[in-house]
Each structure stands twice: as structure tokens, then as C-alpha cells.
Gaussian input, Z-matrix of N, CA and C with variables (Angstrom, degrees):
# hf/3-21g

backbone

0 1
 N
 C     1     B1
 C     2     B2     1     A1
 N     3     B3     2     A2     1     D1
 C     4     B4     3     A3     2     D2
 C     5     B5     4     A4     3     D3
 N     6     B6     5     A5     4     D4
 C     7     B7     6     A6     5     D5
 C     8     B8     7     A7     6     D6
 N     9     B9     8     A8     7     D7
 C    10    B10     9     A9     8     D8
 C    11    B11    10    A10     9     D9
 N    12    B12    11    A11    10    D10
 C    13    B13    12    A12    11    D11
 C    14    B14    13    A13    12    D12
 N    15    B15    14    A14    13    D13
 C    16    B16    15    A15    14    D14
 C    17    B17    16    A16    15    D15
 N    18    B18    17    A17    16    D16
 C    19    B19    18    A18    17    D17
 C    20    B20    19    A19    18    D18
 N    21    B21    20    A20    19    D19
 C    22    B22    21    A21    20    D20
 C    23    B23    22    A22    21    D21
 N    24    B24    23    A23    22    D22
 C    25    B25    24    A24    23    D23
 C    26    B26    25    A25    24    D24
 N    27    B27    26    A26    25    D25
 C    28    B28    27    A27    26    D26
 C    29    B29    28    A28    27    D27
 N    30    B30    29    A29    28    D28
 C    31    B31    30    A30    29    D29
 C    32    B32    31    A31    30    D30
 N    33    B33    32    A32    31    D31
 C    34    B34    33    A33    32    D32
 C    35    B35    34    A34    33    D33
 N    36    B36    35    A35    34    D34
 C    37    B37    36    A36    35    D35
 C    38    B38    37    A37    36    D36
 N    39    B39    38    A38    37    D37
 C    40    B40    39    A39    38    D38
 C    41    B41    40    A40    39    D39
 N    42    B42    41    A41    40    D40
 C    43    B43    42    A42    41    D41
 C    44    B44    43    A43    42    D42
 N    45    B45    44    A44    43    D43
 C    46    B46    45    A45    44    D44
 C    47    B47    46    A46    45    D45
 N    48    B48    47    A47    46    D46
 C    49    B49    48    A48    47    D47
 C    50    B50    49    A49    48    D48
 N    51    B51    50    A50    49    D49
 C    52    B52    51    A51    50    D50
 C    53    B53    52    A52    51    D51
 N    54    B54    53    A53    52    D52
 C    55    B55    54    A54    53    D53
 C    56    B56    55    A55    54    D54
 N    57    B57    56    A56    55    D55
 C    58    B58    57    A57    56    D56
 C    59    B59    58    A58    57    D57
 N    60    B60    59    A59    58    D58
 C    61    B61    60    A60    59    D59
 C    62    B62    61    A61    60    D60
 N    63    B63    62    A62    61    D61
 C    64    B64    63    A63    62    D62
 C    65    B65    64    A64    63    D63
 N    66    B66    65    A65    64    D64
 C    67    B67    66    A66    65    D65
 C    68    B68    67    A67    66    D66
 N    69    B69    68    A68    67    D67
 C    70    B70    69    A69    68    D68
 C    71    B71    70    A70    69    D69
 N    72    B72    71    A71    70    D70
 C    73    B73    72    A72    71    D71
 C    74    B74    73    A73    72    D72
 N    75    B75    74    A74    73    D73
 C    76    B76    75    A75    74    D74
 C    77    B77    76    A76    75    D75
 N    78    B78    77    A77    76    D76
 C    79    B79    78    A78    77    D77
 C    80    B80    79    A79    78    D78
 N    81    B81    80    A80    79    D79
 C    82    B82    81    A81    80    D80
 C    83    B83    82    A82    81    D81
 N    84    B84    83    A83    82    D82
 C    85    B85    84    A84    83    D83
 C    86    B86    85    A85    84    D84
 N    87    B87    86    A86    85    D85
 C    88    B88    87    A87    86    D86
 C    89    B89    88    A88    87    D87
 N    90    B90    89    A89    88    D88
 C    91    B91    90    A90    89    D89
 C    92    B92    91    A91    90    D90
 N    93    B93    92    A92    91    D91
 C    94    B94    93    A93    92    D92
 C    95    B95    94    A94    93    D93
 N    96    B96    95    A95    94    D94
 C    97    B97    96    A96    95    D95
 C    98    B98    97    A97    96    D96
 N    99    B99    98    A98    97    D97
 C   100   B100    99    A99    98    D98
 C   101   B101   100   A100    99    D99
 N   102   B102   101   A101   100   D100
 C   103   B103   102   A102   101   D101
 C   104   B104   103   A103   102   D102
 N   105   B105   104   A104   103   D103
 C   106   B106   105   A105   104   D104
 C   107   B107   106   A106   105   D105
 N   108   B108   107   A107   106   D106
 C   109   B109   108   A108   107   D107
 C   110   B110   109   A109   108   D108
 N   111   B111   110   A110   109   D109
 C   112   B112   111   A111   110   D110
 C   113   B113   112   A112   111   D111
 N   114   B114   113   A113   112   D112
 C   115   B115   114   A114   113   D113
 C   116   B116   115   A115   114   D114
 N   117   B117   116   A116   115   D115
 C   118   B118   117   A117   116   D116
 C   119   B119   118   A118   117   D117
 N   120   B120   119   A119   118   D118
 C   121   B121   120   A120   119   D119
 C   122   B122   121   A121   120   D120
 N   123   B123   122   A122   121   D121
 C   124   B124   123   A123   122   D122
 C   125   B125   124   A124   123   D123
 N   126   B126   125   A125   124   D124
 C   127   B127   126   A126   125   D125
 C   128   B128   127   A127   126   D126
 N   129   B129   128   A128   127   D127
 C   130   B130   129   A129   128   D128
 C   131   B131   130   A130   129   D129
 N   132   B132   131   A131   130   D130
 C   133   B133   132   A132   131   D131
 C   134   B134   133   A133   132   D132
 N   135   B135   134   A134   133   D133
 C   136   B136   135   A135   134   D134
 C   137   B137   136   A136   135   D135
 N   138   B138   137   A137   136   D136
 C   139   B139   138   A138   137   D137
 C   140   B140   139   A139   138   D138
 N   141   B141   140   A140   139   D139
 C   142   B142   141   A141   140   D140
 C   143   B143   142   A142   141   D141
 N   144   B144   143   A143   142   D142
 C   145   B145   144   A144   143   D143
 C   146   B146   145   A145   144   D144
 N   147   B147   146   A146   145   D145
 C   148   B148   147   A147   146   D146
 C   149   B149   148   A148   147   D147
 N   150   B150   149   A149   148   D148
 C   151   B151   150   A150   149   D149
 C   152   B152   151   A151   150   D150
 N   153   B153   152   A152   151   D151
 C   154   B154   153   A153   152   D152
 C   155   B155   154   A154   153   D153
 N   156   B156   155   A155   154   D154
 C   157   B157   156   A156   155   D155
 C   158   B158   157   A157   156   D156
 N   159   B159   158   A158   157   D157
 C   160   B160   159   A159   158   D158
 C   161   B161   160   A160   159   D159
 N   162   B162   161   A161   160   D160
 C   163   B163   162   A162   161   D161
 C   164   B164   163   A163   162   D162
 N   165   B165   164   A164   163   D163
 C   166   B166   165   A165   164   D164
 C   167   B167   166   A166   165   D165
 N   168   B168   167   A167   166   D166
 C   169   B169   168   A168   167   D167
 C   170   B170   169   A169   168   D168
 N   171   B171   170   A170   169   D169
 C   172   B172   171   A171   170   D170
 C   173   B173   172   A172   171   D171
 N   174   B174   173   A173   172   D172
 C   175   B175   174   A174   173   D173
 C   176   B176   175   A175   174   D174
 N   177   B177   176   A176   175   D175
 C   178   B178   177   A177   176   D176
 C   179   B179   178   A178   177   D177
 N   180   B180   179   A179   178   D178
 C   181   B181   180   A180   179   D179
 C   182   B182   181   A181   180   D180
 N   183   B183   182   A182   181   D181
 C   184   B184   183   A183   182   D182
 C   185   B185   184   A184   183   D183
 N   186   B186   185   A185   184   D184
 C   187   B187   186   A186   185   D185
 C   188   B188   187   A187   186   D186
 N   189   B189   188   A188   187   D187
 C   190   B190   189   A189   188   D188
 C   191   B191   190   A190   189   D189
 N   192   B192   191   A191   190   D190
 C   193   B193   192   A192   191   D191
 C   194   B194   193   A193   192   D192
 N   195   B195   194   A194   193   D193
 C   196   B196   195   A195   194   D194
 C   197   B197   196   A196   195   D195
 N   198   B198   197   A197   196   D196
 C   199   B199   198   A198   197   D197
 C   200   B200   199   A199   198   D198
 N   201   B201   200   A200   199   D199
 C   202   B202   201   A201   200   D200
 C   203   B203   202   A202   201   D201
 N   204   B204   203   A203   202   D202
 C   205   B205   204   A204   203   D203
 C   206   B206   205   A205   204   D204
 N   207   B207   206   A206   205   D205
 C   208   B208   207   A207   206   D206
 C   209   B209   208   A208   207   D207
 N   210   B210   209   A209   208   D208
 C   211   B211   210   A210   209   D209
 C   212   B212   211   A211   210   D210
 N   213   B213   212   A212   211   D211
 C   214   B214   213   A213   212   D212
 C   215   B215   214   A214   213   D213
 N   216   B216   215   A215   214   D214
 C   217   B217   216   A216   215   D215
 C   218   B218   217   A217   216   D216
 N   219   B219   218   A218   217   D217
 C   220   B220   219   A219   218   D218
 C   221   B221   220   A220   219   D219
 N   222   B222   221   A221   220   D220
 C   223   B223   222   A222   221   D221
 C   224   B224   223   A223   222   D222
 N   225   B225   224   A224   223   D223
 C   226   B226   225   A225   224   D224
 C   227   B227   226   A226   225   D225
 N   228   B228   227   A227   226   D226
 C   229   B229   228   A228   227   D227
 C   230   B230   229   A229   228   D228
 N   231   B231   230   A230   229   D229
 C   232   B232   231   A231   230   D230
 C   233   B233   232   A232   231   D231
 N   234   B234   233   A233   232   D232
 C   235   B235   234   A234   233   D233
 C   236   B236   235   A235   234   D234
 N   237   B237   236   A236   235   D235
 C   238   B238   237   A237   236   D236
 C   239   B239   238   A238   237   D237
 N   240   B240   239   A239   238   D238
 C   241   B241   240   A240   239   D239
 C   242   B242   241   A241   240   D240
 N   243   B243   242   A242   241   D241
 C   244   B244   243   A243   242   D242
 C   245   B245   244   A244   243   D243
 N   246   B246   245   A245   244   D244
 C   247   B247   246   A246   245   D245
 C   248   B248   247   A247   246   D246
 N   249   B249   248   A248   247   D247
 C   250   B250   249   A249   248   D248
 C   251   B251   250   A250   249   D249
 N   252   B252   251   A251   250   D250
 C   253   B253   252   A252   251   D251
 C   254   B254   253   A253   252   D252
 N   255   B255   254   A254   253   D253
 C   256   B256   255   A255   254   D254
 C   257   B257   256   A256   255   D255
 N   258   B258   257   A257   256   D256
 C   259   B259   258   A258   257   D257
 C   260   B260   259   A259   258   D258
 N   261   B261   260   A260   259   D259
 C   262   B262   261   A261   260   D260
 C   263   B263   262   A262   261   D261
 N   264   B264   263   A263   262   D262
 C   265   B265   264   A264   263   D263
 C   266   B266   265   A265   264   D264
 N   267   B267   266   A266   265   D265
 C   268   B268   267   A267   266   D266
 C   269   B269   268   A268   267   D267
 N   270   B270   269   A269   268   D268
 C   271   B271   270   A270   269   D269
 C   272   B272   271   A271   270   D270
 N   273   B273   272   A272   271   D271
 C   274   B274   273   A273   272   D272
 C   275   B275   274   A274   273   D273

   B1=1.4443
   B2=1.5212
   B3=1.2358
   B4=1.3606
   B5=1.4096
   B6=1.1334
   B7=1.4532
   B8=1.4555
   B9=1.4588
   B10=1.0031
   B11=1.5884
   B12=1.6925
   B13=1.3770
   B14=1.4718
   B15=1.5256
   B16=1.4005
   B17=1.4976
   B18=1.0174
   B19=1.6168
   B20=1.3891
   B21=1.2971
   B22=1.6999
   B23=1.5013
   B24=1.1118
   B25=1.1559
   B26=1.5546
   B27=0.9799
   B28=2.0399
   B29=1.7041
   B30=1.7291
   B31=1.7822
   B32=1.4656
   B33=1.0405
   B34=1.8913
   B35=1.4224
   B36=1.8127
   B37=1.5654
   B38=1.5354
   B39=1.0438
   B40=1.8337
   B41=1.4820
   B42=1.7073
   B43=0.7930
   B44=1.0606
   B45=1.2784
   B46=1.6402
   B47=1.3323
   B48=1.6062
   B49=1.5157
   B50=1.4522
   B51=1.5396
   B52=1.7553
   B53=0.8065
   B54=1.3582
   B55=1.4638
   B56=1.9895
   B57=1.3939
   B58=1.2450
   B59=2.0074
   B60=1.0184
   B61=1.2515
   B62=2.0682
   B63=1.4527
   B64=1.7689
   B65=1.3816
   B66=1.3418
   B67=1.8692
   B68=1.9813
   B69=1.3533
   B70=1.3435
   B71=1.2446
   B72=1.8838
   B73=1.2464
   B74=1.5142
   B75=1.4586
   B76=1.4728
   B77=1.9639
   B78=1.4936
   B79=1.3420
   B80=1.8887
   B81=1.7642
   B82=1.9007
   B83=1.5360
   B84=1.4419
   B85=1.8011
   B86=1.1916
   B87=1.5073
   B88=1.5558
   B89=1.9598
   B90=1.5473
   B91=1.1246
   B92=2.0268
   B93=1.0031
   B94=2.0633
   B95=1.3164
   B96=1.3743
   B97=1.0703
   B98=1.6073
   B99=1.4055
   B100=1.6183
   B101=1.4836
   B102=1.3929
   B103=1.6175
   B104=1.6457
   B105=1.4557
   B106=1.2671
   B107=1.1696
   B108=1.3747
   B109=1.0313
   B110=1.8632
   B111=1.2207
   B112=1.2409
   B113=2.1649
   B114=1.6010
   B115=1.3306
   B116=1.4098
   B117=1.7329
   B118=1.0786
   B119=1.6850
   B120=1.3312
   B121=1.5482
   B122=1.6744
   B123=1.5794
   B124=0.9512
   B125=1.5267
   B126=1.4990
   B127=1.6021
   B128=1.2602
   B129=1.3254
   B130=1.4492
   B131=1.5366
   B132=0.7992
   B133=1.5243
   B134=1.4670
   B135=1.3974
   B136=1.7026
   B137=1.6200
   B138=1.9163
   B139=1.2343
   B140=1.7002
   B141=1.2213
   B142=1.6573
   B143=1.5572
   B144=1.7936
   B145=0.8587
   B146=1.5171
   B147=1.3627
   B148=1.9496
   B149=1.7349
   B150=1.5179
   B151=1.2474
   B152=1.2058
   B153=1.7107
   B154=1.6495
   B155=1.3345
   B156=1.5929
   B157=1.1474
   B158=1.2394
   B159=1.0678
   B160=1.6537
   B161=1.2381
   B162=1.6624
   B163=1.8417
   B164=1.3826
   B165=1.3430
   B166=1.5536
   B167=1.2032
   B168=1.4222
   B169=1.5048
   B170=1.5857
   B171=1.8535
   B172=1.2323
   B173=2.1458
   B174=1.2977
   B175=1.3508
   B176=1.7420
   B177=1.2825
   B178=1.3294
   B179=1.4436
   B180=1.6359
   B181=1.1999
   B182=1.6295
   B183=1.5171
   B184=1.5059
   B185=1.5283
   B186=1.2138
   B187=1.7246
   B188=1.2218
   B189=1.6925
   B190=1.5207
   B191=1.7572
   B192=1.4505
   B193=1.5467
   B194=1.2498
   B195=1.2993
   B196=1.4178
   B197=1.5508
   B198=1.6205
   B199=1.7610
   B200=1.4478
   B201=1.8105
   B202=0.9510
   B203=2.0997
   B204=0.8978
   B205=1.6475
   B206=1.6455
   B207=1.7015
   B208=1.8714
   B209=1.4101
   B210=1.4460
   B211=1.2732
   B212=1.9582
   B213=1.1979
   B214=0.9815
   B215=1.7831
   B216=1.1802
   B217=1.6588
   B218=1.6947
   B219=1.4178
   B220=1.8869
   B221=1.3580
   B222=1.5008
   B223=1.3592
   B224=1.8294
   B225=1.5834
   B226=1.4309
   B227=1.7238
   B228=1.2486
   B229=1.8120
   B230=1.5780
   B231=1.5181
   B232=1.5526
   B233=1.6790
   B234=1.7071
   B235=1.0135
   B236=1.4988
   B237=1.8769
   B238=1.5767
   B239=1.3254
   B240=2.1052
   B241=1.4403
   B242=1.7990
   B243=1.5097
   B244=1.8606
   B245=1.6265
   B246=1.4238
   B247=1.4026
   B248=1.5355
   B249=1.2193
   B250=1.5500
   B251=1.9065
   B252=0.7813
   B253=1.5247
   B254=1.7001
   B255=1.3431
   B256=1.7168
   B257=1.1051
   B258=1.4115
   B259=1.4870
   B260=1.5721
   B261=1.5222
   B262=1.3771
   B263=1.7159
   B264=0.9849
   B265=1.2586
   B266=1.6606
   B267=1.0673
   B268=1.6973
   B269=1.4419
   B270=1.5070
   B271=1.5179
   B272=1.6724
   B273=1.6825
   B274=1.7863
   B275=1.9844
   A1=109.40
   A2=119.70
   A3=125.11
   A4=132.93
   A5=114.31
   A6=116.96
   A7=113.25
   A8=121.77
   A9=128.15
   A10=146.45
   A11=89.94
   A12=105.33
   A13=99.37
   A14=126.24
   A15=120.86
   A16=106.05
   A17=129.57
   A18=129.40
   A19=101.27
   A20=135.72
   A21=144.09
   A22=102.26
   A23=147.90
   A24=130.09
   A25=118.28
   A26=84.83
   A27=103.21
   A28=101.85
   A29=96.33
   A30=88.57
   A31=114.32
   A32=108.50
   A33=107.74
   A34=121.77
   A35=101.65
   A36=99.71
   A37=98.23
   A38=125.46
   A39=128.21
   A40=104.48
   A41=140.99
   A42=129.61
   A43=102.07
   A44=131.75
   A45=138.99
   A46=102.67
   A47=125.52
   A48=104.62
   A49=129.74
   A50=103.06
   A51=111.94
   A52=118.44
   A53=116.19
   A54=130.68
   A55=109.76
   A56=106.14
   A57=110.70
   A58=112.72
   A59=104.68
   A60=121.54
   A61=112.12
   A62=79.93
   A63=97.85
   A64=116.29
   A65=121.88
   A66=136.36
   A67=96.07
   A68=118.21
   A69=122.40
   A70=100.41
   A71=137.81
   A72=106.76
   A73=114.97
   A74=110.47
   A75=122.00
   A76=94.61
   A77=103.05
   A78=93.01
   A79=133.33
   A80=78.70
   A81=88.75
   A82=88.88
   A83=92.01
   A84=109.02
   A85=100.33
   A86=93.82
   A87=117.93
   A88=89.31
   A89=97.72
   A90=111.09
   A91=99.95
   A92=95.80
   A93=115.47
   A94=84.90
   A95=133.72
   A96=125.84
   A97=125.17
   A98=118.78
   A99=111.94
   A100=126.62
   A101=107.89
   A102=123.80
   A103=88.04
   A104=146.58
   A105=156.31
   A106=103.33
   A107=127.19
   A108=156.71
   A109=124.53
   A110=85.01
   A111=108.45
   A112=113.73
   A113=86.48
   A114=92.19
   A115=132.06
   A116=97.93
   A117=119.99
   A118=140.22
   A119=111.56
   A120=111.50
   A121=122.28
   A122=117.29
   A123=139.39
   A124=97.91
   A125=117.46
   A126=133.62
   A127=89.98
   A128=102.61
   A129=103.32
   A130=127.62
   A131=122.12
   A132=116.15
   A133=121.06
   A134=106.48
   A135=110.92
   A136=88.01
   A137=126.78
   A138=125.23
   A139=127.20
   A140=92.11
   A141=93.26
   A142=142.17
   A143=105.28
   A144=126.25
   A145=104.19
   A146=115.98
   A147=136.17
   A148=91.91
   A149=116.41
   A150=102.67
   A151=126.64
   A152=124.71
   A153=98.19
   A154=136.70
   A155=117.08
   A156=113.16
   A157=112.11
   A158=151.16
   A159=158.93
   A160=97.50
   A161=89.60
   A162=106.35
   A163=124.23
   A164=118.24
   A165=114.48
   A166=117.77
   A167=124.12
   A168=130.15
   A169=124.05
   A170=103.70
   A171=90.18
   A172=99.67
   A173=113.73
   A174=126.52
   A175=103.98
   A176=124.45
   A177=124.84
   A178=107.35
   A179=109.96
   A180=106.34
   A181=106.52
   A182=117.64
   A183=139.20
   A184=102.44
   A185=107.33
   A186=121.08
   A187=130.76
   A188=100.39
   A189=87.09
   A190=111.92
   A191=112.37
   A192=136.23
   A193=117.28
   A194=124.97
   A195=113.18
   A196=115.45
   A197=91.42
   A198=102.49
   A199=123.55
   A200=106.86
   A201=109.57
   A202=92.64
   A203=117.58
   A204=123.81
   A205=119.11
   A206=89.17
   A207=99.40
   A208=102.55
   A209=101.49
   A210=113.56
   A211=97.02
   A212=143.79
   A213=125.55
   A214=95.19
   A215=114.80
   A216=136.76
   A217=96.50
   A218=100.66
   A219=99.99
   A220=103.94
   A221=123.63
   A222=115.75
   A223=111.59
   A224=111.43
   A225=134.72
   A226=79.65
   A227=130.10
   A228=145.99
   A229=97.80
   A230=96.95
   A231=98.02
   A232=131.41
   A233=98.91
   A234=97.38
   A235=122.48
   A236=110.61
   A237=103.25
   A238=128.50
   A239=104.96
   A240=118.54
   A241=121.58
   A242=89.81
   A243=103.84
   A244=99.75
   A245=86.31
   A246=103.38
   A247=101.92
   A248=138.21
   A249=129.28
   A250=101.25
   A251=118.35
   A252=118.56
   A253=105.34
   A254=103.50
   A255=96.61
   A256=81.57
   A257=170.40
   A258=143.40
   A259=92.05
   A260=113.92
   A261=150.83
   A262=89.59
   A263=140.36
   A264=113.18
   A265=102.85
   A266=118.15
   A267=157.69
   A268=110.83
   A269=126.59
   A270=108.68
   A271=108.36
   A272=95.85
   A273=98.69
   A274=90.54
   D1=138.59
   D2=159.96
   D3=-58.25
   D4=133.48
   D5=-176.07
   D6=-88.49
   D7=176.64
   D8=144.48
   D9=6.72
   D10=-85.35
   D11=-172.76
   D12=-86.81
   D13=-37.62
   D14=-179.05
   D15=-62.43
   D16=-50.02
   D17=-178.63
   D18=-49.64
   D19=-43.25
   D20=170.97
   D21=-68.79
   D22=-19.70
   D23=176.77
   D24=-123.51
   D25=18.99
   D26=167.67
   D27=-100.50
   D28=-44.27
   D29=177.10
   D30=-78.03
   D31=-38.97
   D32=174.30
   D33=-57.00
   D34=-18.48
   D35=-176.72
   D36=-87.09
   D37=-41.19
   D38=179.52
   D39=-82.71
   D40=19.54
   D41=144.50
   D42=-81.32
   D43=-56.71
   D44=-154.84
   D45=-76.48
   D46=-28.66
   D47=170.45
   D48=-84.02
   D49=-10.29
   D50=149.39
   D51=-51.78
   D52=-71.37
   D53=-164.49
   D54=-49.13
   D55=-40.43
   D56=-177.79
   D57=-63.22
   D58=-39.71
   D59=-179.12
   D60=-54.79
   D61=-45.48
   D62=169.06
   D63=-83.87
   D64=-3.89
   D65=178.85
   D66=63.98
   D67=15.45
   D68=-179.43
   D69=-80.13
   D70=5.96
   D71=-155.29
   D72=-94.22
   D73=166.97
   D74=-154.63
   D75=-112.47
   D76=142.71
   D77=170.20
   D78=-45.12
   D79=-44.05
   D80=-173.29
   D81=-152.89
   D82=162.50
   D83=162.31
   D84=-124.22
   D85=154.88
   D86=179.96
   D87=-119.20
   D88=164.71
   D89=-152.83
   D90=-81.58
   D91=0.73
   D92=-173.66
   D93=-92.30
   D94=-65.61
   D95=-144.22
   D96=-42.77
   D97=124.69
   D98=-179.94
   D99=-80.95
   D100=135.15
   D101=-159.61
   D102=-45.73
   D103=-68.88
   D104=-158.42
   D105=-46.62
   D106=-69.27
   D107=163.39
   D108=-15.55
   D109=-46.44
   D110=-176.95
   D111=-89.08
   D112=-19.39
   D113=171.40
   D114=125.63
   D115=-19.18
   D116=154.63
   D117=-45.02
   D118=75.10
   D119=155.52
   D120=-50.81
   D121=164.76
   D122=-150.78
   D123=-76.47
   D124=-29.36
   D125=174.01
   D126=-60.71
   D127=-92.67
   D128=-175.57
   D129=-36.65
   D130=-23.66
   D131=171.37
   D132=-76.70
   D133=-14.86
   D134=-159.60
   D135=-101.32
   D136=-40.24
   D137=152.78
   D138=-40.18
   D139=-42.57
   D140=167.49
   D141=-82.25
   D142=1.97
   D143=-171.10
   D144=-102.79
   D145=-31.13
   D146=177.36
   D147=-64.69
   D148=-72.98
   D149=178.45
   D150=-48.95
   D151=-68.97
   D152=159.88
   D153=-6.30
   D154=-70.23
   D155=-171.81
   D156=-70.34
   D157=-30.44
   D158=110.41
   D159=29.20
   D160=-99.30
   D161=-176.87
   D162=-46.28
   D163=-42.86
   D164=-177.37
   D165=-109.08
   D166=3.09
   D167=174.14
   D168=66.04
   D169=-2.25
   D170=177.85
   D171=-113.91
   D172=174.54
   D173=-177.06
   D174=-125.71
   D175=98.46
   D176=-165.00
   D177=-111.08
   D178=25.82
   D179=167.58
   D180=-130.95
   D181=24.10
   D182=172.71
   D183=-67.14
   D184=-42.24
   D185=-165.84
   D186=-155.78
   D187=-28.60
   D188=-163.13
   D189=-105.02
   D190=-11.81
   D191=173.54
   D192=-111.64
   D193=137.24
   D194=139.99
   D195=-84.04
   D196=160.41
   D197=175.70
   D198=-53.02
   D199=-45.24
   D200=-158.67
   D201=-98.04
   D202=41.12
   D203=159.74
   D204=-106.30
   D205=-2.72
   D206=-178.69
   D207=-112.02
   D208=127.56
   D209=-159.00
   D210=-143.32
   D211=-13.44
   D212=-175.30
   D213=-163.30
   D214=170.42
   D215=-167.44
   D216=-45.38
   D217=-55.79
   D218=-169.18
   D219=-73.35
   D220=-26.36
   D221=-169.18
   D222=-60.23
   D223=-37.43
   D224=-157.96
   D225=-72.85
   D226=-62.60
   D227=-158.95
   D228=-52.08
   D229=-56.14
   D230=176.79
   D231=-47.71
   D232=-50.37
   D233=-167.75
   D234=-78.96
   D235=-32.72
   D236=145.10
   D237=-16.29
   D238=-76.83
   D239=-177.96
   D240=-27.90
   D241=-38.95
   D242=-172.98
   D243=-61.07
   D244=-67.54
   D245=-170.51
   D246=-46.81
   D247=-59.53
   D248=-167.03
   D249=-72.01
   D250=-7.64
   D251=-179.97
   D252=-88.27
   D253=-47.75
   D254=-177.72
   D255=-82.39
   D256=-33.72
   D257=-158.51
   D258=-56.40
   D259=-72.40
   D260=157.93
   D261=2.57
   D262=-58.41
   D263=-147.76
   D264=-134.45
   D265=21.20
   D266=174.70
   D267=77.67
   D268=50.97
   D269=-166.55
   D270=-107.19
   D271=-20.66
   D272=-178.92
   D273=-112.61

């Protein structure tokens, strides 16, 4: 199972390789930082949401999130975390 910090640095790494693609990229994120903000269009977000589910195998906006409740760096970490926790214990 994924931890923590790896679940945070799987999304920070496919933020930053978006972001690079758009020349938007930012040295670092902090866990406040807002998805918009940061540079993220609605493309890009829905691209960053395929890799996620890619990378971490879970989809935490099937059931247990809505989209529009993600609003900043920890919000995206969280809702993975959920999602790999009820996978974790058979609920998604």
C-alpha cells in the first residue's frame, strides 16, 4: 500500500510534468497551493486525473469525492489517500 508521502509525490511528480509541458512549471508545491493557481486548466486537470488513476490504481471521484470538492495540492493527496484506504479494506 502506498503511503503518505509517496501518494504526495506521485501527484507532485505529474503536476510538475504537466505543468512543464505548459512551460507553467513551479519550483515546488506546498500542500495549500491551489490547483488553478498553479496553472492548471480544466484539460489539464482531467489529464492529470488519467495519470493518477494510472499511477495509483484508484478513481476517488467514482464515489467517494466529488471533483469539484478539490480545490488545492492536499485536497487531490487526500482524496487518493481515501480512495486507497477504502480500496484497502474492500469498500471501493
Amino acid at each position: 500500500m502506498l503511503v503518505r508521502k509517496s501518494v504526495r509525490s506521485v501527484i507532485e511528480q505529474e503536476i510538475h510534468a504537466l505543468l512543464m509541458e505548459s512551460e507553467d512549471a513551479s519550483e515546488s508545491l506546498s500542500a495549500d497551493d491551489e490547483l488553478f493557481e498553479l496553472g492548471l486548466n480544466s484539460l489539464m486537470l482531467a489529464q492529470l486525473l488519467i495519470q493518477l488513476e494510472a499511477e495509483l490504481g484508484v478513481d476517488p471521484f467514482s464515489e467517494q469525492v466529488s471533483i469539484t470538492d478539490i480545490r488545492s495540492v492536499s485536497d487531490l493527496v487526500n482524496a487518493y489517500e481515501q480512495a486507497i484506504e477504502a480500496r484497502s479494506q474492500g469498500e471501493g
